[in-house]
C-alpha positions in Angstrom: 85.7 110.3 18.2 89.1 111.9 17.4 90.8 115.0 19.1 91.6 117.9 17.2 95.4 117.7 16.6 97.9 120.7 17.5 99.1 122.5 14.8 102.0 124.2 13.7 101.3 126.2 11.1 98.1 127.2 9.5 99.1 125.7 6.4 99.1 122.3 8.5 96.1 123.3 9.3 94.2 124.0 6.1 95.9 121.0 4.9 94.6 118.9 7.7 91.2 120.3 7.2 91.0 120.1 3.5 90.7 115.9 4.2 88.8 115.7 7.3 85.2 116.6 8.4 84.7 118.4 11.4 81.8 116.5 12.5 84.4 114.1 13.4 85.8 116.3 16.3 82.5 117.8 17.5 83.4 116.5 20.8 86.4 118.8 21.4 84.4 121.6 20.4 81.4 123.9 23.0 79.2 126.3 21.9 79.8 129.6 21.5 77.8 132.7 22.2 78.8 136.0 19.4 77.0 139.4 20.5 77.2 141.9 18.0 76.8 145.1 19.3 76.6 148.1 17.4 77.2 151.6 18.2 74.3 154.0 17.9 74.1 156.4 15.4 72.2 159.4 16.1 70.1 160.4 12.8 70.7 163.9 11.2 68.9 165.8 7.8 71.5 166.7 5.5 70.3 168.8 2.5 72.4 167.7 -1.1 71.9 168.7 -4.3 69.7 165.9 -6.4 72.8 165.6 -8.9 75.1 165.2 -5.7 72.9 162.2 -4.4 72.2 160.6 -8.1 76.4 160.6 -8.2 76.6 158.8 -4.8 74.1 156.8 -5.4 75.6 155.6 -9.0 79.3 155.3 -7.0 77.5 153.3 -4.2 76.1 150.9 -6.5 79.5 149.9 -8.1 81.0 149.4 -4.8 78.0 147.4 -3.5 76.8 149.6 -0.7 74.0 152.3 -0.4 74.4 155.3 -0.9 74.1 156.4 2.9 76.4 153.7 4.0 78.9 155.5 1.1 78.4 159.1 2.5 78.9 157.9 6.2 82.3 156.2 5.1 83.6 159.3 3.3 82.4 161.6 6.0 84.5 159.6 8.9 87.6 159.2 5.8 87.5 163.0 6.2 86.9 163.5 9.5 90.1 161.3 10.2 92.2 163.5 8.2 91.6 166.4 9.2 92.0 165.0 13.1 95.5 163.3 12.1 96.5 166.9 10.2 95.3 169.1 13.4 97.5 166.8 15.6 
């Protein structure tokens, strides 16, 4: 088998890449072990006006998220601002 060459740039790289299969360097490679950790998220009852939730919901859907996930972004958005203006 081959050894992975040293590039320059990552357009060598890509380019390098683009014509060759990586099964033929397997050798220079290991495994590698990805933990994901996620930070816990403590759970709290928030009461919203139906028309309020039916517009998240309707914005979340166009952006591809749920509407919780949508809520917790603009909540920690805000909560940055306001900790950037009282600083």
């Amino acid at each position: 088998m081959k050894s992975i060459p040293k590039f320059k740039t990552r357009t060598a790289a890509a380019e390098f890449w683009e014509t060759h299969s990586f099964e033929e360097f397997r050798k220079d490679t290991r495994k590698a072990e990805i933990v994901f950790v996620k930070k816990p998220k403590k759970t709290i009852a928030l009461r919203l006006d139906p028309e309020d939730i039916l517009s998240a919901e309707k914005i979340a859907e166009e952006k591809g998220l749920s509407y919780t996930a949508l809520l917790r972004m603009w909540i920690r958005e805000r909560l940055s601002q306001e900790h950037h203006r009282a600083t």
